[in-house]
N, C-alpha and C positions, 0 to 999 in steps of 0.2 A: 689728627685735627678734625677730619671730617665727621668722626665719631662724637666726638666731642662736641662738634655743631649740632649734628641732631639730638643728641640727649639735652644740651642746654635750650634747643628749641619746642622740645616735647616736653619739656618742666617748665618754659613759658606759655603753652599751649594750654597746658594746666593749670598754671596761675591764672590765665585770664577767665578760664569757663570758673574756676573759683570765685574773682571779682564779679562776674556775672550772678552767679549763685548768694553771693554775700547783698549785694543789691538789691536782689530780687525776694529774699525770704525775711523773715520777721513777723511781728505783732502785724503790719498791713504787707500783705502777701501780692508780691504783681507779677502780670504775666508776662512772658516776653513784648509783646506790643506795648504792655505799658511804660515797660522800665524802658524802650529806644524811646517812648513820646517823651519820657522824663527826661533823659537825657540830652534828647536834640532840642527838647524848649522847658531845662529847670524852673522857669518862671513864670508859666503858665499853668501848672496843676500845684496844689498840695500834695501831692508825689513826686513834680517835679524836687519841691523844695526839700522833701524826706530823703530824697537821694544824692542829694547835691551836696546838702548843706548837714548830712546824718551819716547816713550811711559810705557816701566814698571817701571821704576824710577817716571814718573807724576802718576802714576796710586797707586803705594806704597804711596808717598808721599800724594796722596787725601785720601787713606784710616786711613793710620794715622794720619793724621788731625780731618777727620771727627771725627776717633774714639775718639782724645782729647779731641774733642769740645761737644760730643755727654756721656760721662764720667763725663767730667767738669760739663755738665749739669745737669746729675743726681744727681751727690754729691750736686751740689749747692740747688737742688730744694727739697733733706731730708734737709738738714743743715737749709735751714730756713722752711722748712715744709711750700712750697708754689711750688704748679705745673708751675705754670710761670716764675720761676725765672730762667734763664740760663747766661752764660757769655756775652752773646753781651747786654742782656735787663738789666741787672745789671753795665755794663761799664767795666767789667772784659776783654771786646777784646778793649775797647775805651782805659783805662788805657796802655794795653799792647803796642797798638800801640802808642801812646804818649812816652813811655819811647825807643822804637825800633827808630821811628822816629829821636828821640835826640840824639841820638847815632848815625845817620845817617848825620843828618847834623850837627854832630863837627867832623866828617871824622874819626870816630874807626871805629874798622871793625865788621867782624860777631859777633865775641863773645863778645864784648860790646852791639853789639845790641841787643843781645839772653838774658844778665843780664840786659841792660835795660828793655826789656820785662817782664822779670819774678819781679823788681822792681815796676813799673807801672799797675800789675796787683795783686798783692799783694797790693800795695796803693788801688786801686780801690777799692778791694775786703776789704780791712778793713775800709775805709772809710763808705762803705755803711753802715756795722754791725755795725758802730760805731753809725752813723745816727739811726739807726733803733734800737737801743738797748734796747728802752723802750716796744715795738711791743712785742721783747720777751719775757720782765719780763711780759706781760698781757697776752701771750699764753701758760700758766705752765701748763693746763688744761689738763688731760685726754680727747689725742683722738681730739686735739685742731688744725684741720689742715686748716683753713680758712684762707685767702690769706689777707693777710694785704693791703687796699688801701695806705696809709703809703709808708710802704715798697716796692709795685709798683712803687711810686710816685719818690720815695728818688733813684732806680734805674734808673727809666726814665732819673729824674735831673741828676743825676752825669753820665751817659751817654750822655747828651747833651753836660753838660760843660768840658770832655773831647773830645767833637767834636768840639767845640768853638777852646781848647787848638790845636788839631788839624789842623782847617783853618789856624792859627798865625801861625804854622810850614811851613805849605805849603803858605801862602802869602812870607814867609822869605827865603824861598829855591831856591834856583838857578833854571834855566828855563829848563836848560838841564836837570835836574833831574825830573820835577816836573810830568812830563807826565809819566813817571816810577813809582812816588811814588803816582800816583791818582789811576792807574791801578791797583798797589799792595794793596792800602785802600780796594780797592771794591773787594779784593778776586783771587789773581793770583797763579796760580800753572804752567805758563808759568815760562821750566826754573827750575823749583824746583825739583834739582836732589838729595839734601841732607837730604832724605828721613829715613838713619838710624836712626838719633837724634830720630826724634820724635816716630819710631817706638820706639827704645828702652825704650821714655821718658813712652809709651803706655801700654808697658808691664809692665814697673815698677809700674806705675801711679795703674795698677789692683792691679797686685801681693800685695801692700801696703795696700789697699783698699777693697779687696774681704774680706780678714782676720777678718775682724772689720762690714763686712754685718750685721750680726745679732745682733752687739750694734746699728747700723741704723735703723734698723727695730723698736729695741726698741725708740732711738732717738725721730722715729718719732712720739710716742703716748704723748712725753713729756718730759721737763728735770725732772721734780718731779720723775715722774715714774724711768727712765733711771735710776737716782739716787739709787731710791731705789731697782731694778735690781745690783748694782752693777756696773754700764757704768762710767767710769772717761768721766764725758761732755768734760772738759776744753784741757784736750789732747786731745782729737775724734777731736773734734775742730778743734782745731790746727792744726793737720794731714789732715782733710777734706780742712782747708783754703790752707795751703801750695799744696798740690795735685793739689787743681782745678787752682789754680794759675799759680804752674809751666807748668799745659798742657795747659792754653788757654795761656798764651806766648809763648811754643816753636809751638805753635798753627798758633798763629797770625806772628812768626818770618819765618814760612816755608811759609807760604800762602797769609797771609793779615788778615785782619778782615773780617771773613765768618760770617754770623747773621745767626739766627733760627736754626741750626742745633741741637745747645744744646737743646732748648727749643722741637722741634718738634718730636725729635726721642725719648727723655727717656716719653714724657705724651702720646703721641702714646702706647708705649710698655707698659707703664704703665695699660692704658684701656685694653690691651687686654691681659695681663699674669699677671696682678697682683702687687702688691707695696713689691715683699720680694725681696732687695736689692740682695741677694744670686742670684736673677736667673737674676736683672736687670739691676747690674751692667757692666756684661761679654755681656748680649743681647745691652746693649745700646752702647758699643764700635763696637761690628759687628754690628749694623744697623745704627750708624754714618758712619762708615769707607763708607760703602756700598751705602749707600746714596750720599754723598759725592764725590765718586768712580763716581756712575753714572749721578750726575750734574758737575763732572768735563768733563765729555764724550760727554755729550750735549753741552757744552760750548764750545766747541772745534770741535764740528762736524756739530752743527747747521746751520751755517753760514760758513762753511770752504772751504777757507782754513783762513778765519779772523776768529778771537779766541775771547768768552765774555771772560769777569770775571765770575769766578763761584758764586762769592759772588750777583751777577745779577740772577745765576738763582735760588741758596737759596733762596732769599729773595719773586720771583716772586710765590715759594712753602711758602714760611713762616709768608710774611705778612697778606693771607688770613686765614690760619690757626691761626696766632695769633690772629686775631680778632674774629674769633668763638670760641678759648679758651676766650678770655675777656669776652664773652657774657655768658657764660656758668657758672652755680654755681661753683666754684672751690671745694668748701666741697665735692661734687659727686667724685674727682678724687683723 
C-alpha cells in the first residue's frame, strides 16, 4: 500500500505542474508571477479573466476526459483479459458518438445527447461481447490472457460500421452545423466549460470500481478460477460494462471521440507497476487525465493562436504506439 501511495502521489505531482503548464502557455504566454497574480485576484487583470474563465475550465475538463477514457480503458482491457482492447478500438467512443450525434440532429438538447451517448455506447459495448462470446467460453484457462485475433477483429468491424453510421449523419446534416460537428468527431475541448459532469462522473466511475479491484485481479486468471474464489462474474460484469460505458459517453459528450488514450495509458502503466487493479486503477485516471491535460496544451499552443483537435494529437502519440503493441506477444503484458 505504501507503494502505491507514492506512485498515485507522484502522478498527482504531475498532474498539477501539468495544470500549471496548461495555464500558463497559449496564444498569450504568462510567466510564473503572472499566472499566481491571475489566480489570487481573477478579476483584476485580462489574464486574470483568460485563466479563470478559459483556460481552468479546458484544462479540468481535458483532465476528466482523459481520466474517463483512460479508466474505461482499464476496466475494458481485465473485462475481456486482452491489453489491447480500449473504448475507441472496440467502438465504445464510435457507438457514443453515433447516439450524441442523433440527438443532435433531431434538435434535443444536452441531456438527450449525454443519454444518447451513454445508450450508443452500452449498444457498442454489448454488441461486441455479444459477437465475441464464444472467445470467452475457450479462454476459462488458468492464467489464460492471450489476446483473441477474433476479438481484435470483431472490434475493428464494429468500429468501422459505426463510422459508416457516422458519415450517413454527417452527409444528412445541415452545412452550418457540419464544420462544428467534424471538429468535435476528431476530439474538441474548444469551449468545453462543463467540466463538473464528467468530473464527478470520474470520481464515482472509481469509487464504484476501486472496491471490486481485487475480484479483477482474480477476474483476470479466469472465470473458473474467480468462481471458485467466490467473485459473482455475471454482476462484476455488469458493473464493469455499465461503468466503462457511462465514462466513454459523458467522455465522448464533453470532448468528441479522443482514440488511444484508453489503450495507451493503462498497457503503459501496466509494464511498468504491474497488473494489481488496486494500484492501476487510481494511476490510470491520473495519467489519462494528465496526458490528456497535456495534448490538450499542445493543441492549442502549437500553432496559436489556431487551435488542432486534440483527438489529432492522440492519435499522432497512439497510432505508433498501437502498432508496436500489435507487434508485440501480447501474453508478455
Amino acid at each position: 500500500m505504501r507503494r502505491a501511495l507514492s506512485i498515485w502521489l507522484t502522478l498527482a505531482g504531475v498532474a498539477l505542474a501539468a495544470f500549471a503548464f496548461a495555464l500558463a502557455a497559449g496564444s498569450v504566454r504568462l510567466a510564473p508571477l503572472e499566472l499566481l497574480q491571475a489566480l489570487s485576484s481573477p478579476g483584476d487583470s485580462l489574464t486574470g479573466e483568460i485563466v479563470m474563465r478559459l483556460r481552468l475550465p479546458r484544462a479540468l475538463a481535458a483532465f476528466a476526459v482523459g481520466g474517463l477514457l483512460a479508466l474505461a480503458g482499464a476496466l475494458m482491457q481485465v473485462l475481456l483479459r486482452n491489453p489491447l482492447a480500449d473504448p475507441y478500438v472496440l467502438g465504445l467512443s464510435g457507438g457514443a458518438a453515433v447516439g450524441a450525434l442523433g440527438a443532435m440532429l433531431a434538435g434535443l438538447g444536452a441531456f438527450a445527447a449525454n443519454l444518447g451517448a451513454v445508450g450508443g455506447a452500452l449498444a457498442a459495448n454489448l454488441l461486441v461481447f455479444a459477437l465475441a462470446r464464444r472467445d470467452f467460453m475457450r479462454r476459462q484457462a488458468f492464467g489464460a490472457l492471450d489476446a483473441s485475433p477474433r476479438l481484435l477483429l470483431t472490434g475493428v468491424i464494429m468500429a468501422a460500421g459505426w463510422g459508416a453510421v457516422i458519415t450517413l449523419m454527417l452527409t444528412l446534416a445541415p452545412e452550418a452545423r457540419l464544420r462544428g460537428m467534424l471538429f468535435w468527431l476528431m476530439g474538441d475541448l474548444n469551449g468545453a466549460e462543463s467540466w463538473a459532469p464528467a468530473m464527478l462522473v470520474l470520481a464515482v466511475a472509481l469509487g464504484a470500481t476501486y472496491p471490486v479491484a481485487r475480484d479483477l485481479n482474480v477476474l483476470l486468471r479466469g472465470e473458473a478460477l474467480a468462481h471458485a474464489f467466490g467473485v459473482r462474474v455475471a454482476p462484476l460484469r455488469r458493473t464493469i460494462y455499465l461503468v466503462a460505458s457511462v465514462a466513454t459517453a459523458l467522455a465522448v459528450t464533453t470532448a468528441g471521440a479522443i482514440g488511444f488514450v484508453g489503450l495507451v495509458v493503462p498497457h503503459a502503466l501496466r509494464l511498468g507497476l504491474g497488473n494489481d487493479q488496486r494500484m492501476l486503477l487510481p494511476a490510470s485516471a491520473l495519467a489519462g487525465g494528465t496526458l490528456l491535460l497535456v495534448a490538450d496544451t499542445a493543441a492549442r499552443s502549437l500553432l496559436a493562436p489556431q487551435q488542432l483537435p486534440v483527438g489529432v494529437i492522440t492519435a499522432l502519440v497512439g497510432v505508433p504506439v498501437f502498432m508496436v503493441l500489435l507487434m508485440r506477444n501480447p501474453g508478455r503484458t
